[in-house]
C-alpha positions as CSV (number, residue, x, y, z in Angstrom):
1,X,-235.7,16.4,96.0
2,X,-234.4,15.1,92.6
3,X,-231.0,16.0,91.3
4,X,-230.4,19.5,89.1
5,X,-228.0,19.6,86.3
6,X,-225.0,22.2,86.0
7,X,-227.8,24.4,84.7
8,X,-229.6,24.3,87.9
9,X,-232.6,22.3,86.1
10,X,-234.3,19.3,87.7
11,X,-232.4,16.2,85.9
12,X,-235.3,13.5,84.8
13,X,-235.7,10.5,86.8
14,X,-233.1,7.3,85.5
15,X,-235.3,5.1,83.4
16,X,-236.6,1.6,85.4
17,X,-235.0,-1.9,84.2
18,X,-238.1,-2.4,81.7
19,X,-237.6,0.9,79.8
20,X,-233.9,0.1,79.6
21,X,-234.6,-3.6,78.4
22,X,-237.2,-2.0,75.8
23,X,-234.7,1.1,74.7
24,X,-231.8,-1.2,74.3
25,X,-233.5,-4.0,72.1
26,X,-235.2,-1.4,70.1
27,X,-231.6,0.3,69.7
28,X,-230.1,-3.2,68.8
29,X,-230.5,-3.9,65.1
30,X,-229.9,-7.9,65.7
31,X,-232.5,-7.4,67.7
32,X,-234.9,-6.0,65.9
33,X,-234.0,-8.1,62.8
34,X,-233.8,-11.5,64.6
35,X,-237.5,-9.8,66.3
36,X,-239.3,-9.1,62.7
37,X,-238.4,-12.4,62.3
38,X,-240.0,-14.1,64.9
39,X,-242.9,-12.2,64.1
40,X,-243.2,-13.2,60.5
41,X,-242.9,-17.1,61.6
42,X,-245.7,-16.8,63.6
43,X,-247.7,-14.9,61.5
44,X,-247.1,-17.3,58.5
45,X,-248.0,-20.3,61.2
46,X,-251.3,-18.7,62.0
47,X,-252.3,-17.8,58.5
48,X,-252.2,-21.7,58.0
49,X,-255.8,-22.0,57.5
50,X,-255.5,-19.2,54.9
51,X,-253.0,-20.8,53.2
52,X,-254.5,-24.6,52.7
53,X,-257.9,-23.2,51.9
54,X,-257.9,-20.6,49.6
55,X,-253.8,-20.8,48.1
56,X,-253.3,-24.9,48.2
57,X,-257.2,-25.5,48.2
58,X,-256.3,-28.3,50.3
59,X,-257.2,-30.3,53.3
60,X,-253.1,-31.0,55.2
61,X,-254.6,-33.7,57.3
62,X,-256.5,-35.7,54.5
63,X,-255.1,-37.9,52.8
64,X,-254.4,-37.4,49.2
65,X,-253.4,-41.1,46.9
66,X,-255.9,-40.4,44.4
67,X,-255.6,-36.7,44.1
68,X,-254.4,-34.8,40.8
69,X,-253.2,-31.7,39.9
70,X,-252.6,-29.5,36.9
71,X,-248.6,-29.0,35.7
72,X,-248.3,-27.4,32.7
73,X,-251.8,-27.9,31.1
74,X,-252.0,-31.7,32.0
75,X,-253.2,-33.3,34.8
76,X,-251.0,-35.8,36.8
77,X,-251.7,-37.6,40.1
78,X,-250.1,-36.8,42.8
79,X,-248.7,-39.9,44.4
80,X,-247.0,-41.3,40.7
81,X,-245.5,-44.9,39.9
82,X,-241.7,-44.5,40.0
83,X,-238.2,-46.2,40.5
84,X,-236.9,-43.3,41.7
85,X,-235.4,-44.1,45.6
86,X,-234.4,-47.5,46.3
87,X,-236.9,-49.6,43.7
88,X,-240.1,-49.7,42.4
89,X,-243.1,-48.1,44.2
90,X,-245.2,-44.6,44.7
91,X,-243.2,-41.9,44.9
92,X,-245.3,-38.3,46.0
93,X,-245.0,-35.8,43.7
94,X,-241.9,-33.4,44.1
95,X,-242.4,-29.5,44.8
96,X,-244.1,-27.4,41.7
97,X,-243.2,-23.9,43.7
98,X,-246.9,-23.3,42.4
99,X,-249.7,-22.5,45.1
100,X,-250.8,-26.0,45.1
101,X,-248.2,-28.7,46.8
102,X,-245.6,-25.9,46.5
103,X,-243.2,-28.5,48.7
104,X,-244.7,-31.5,47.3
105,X,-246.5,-34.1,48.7
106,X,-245.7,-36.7,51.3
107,X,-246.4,-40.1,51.9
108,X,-250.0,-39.7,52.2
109,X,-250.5,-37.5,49.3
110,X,-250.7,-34.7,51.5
111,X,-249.6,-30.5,50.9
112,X,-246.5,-30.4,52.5
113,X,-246.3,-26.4,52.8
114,X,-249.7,-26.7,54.5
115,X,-248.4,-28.9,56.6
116,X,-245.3,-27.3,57.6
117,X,-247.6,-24.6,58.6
118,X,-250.0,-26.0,60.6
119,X,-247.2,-28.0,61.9
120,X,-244.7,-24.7,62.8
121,X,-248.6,-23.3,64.6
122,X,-248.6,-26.3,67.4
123,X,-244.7,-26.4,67.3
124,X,-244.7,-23.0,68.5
125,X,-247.9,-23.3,71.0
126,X,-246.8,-26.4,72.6
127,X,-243.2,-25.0,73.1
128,X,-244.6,-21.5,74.4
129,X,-247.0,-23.0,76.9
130,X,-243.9,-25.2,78.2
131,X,-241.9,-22.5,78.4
132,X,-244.9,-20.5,80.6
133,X,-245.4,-23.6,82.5
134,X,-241.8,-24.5,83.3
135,X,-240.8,-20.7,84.4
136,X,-244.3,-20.4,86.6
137,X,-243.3,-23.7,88.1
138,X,-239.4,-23.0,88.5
139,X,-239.9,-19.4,89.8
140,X,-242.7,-20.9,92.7
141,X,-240.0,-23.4,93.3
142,X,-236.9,-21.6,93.4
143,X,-238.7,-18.5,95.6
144,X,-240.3,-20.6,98.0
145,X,-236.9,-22.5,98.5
146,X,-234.4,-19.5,98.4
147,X,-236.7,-17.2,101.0
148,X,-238.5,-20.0,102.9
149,X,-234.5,-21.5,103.7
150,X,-234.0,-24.7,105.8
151,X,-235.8,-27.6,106.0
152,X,-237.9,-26.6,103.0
153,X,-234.7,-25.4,101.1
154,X,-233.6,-28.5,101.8
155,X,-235.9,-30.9,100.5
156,X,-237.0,-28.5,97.6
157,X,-233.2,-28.5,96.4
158,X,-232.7,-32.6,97.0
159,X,-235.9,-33.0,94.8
160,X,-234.2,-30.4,92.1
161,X,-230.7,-32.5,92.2
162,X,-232.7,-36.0,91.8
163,X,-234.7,-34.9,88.9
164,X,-231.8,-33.0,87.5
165,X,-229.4,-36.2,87.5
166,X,-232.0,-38.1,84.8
167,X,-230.7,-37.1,81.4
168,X,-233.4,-35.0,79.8
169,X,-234.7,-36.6,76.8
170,X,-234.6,-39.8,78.5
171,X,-237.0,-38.5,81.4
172,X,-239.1,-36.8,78.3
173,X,-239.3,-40.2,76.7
174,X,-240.2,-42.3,79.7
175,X,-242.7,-39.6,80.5
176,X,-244.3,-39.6,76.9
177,X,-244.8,-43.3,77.1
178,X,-246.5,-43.4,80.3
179,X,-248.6,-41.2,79.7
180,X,-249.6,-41.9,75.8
181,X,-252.7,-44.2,75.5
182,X,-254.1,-43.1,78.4
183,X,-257.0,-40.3,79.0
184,X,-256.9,-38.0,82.0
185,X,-260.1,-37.1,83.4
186,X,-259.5,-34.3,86.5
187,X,-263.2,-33.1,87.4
188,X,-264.5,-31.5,84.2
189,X,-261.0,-31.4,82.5
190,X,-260.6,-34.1,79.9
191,X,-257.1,-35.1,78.2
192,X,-256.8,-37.7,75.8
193,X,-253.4,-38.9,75.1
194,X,-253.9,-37.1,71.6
195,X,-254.2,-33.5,72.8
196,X,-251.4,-31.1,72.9
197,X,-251.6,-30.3,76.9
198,X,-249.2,-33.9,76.8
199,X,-246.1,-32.6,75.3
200,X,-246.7,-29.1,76.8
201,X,-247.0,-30.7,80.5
202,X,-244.1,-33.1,79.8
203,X,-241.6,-30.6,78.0
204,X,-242.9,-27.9,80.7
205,X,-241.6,-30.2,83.5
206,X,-238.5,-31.7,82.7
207,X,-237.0,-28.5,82.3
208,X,-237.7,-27.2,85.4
209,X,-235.0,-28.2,87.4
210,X,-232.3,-26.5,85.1
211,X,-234.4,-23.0,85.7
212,X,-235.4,-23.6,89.9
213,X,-232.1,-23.9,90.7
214,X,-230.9,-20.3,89.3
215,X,-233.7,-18.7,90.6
216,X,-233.7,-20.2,94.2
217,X,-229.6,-18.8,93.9
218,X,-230.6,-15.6,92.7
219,X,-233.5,-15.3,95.6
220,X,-231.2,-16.5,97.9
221,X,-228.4,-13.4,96.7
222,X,-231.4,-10.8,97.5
223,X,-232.7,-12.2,100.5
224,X,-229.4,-11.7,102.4
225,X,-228.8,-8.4,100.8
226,X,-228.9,-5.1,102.9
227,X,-232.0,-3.6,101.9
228,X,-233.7,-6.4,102.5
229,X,-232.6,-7.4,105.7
230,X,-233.4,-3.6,106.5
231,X,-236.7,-4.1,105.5
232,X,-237.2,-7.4,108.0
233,X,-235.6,-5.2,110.5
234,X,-238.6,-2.5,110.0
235,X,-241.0,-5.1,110.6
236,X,-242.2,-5.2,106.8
237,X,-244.7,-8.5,105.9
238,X,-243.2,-11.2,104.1
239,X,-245.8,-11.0,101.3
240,X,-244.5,-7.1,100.9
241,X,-240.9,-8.0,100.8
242,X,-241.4,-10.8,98.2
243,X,-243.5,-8.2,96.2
244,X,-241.8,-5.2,95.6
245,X,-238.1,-6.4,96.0
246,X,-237.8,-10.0,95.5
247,X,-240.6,-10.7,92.1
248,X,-239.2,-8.1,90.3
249,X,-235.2,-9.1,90.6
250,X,-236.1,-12.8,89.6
251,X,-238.8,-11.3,86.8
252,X,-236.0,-10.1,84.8
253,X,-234.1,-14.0,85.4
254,X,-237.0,-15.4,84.4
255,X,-237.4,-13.2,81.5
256,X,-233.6,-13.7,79.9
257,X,-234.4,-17.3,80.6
258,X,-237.8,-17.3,78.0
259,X,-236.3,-17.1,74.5
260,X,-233.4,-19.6,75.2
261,X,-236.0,-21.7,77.0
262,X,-238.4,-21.9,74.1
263,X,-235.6,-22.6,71.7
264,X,-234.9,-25.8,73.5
265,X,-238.2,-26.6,73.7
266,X,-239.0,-26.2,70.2
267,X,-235.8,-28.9,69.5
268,X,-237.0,-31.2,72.3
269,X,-240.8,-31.3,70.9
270,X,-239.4,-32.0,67.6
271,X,-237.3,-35.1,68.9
272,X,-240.1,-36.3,71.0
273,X,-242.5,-35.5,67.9
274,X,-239.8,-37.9,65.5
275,X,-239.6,-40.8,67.8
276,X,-243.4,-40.7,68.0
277,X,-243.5,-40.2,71.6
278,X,-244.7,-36.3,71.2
279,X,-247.6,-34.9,69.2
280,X,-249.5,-37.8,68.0
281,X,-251.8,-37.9,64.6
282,X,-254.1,-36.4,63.7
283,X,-252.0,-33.3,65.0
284,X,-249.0,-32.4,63.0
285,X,-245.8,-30.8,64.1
286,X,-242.5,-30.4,62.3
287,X,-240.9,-33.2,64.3
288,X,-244.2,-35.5,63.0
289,X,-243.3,-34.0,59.3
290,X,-239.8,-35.1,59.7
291,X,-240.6,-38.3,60.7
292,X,-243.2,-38.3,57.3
293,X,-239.9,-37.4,55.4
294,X,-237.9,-40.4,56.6
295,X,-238.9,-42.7,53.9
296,X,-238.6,-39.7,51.4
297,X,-234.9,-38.8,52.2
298,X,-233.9,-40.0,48.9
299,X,-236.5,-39.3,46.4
300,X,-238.2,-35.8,47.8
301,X,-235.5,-34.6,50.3
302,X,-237.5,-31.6,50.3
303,X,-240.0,-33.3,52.9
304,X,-237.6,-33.6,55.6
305,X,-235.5,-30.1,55.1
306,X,-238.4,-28.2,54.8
307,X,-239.2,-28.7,58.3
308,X,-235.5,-29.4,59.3
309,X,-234.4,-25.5,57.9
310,X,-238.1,-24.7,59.8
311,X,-236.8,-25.2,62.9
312,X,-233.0,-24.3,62.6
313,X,-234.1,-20.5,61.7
314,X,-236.5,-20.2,64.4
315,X,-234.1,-21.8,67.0
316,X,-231.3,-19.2,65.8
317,X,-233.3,-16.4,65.9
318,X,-235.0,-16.9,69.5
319,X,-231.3,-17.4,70.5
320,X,-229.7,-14.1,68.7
321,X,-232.9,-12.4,70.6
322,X,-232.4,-14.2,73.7
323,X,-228.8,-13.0,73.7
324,X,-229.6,-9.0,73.1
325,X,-232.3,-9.3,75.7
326,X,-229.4,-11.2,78.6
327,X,-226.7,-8.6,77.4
328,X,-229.6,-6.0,78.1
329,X,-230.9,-7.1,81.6
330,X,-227.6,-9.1,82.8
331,X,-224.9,-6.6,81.7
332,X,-222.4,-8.8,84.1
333,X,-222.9,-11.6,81.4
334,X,-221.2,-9.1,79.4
335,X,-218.2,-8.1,81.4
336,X,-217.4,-12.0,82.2
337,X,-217.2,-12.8,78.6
């Protein structure tokens, strides 16, 4: 029989973890700021083809030395001869905050707003796939470890420690270069060392250690609470128990984890991506359009900040989200600060 009020009126139900999490982040106006935010980024990254063809009239991933473009009623090429930088040479034309090469051009003659946007588009996938791979992969891991216990706990948790004791962008790297150059060919599924699915599988895994190891504590906490071993004394299945108490306590772990996770991921991919060990050409990224900007940095700075401010606002606002969202679902995270 549910509870009455002082009025003698049935009192509503208490509202689940999920219409909490969704009440308190639309409540939260960093939240919903950092939120529209997001949202705009990844609009603007999937408008990209918008953009280059009917705003830049452009191709991004042709290149452009012999190209020209109107300024003021006169046409000048885009890549001109200049002793700007450190001597004589071609220096790309600087930004005309006009539709076409708004940002300039790079190396290659090439729009660098386009870019930037196509780049932030498979930034964004290839960090959001690693994050779904590396949670999918740490929550089977840390589950089957933290219920299944012993020998399986055992070996599951030495495998964690001994992949968690190589330094992360050091296992990334090694990864990268093992597997770049080669094609994978796994029944119908073809991978050449170009596509994406790289970086996503090699960011996706080295992270999973650092997520595992939470969850395997945080199944272990509920497994050896009362209501669980109540249920095991009733005779409950396994597959019941893991359904309806244990998923949904290590959903809402998993889910504090996402936005911090894909921050990191978008940071790492961009490394990888600069040291030319992550998204390879033809495929940009903004770590690939910071690497273009490297021999830029003193004539058209523009090239690598644009990127470089690209990725410092998205990272900040997936992290002022990711922090409303753990204050929401973890409110102990709150009371230990």
């Amino acid at each position: 029989m549910p509870p009455a009020d002082a009025a003698g009126g049935a009192l509503p139900p208490p509202a689940g973890p999920w219409r909490r999490a969704l009440q308190g982040l639309a409540s939260s106006r960093t939240a919903v700021l950092s939120g529209l935010g997001l949202v705009l980024i990844v609009l603007a990254t999937v408008l990209a083809p918008v953009y280059a063809k009917h705003v830049a009239q452009t191709d991004p991933f042709r290149s452009g030395l012999s190209a020209k473009i109107m300024i003021d009623g006169k046409r000048s090429p885009v890549m001109e001869r200049s002793t700007e930088g450190l001597g004589l040479g071609v220096t790309p034309i600087g930004p005309t905050w006009g539709p076409k090469y708004f940002l300039g051009a790079d190396t290659q003659g090439r729009d660098v707003a386009a870019r930037l946007l196509y780049g932030g588009q498979n930034s964004l996938v290839i960090a959001g796939a690693a994050t779904l791979l590396c949670l999918v992969c740490a929550a089977v891991i840390g589950i089957v470890a933290g219920y299944a216990g012993g020998r399986v706990d055992t070996v599951l948790s030495n495998l964690i420690d001994m992949i968690w004791a190589f330094p992360v962008y050091l296992l990334a790297i090694s990864l990268s270069i093992v597997m770049l150059g080669k094609t994978f060919e796994i029944g119908p599924i073809h991978i050449s060392s170009s596509s994406l699915v790289v970086p996503i599988i090699i960011i996706g895994l080295v992270y999973v250690p650092y997520v595992a190891r939470p969850v395997r504590g945080r199944v272990i906490a509920i497994t050896n609470s009362d209501f669980v071993l109540a249920a095991r004394g009733l005779g409950i299945r396994p597959s019941r128990i893991l359904w309806r108490h244990i998923l949904p306590n290590v959903a809402t772990t998993l889910i504090v984890f996402a936005p911090m996770l894909m921050a990191l991921n978008i940071v790492t991919e961009s490394s990888l991506s600069f040291l030319s060990v992550g998204v390879q050409a033809p495929n940009a990224s903004w770590g690939t359009i910071l690497q273009d900007g490297q021999a830029l940095l003193y004539s058209r700075p523009v090239v690598s900040m644009a990127p470089g401010i690209a990725i410092m606002v998205t990272v900040m606002l997936l992290n002022l989200f990711g922090d409303v969202l753990r204050d929401i679902l973890d409110p102990k995270s709150v009371r230990g600060r």
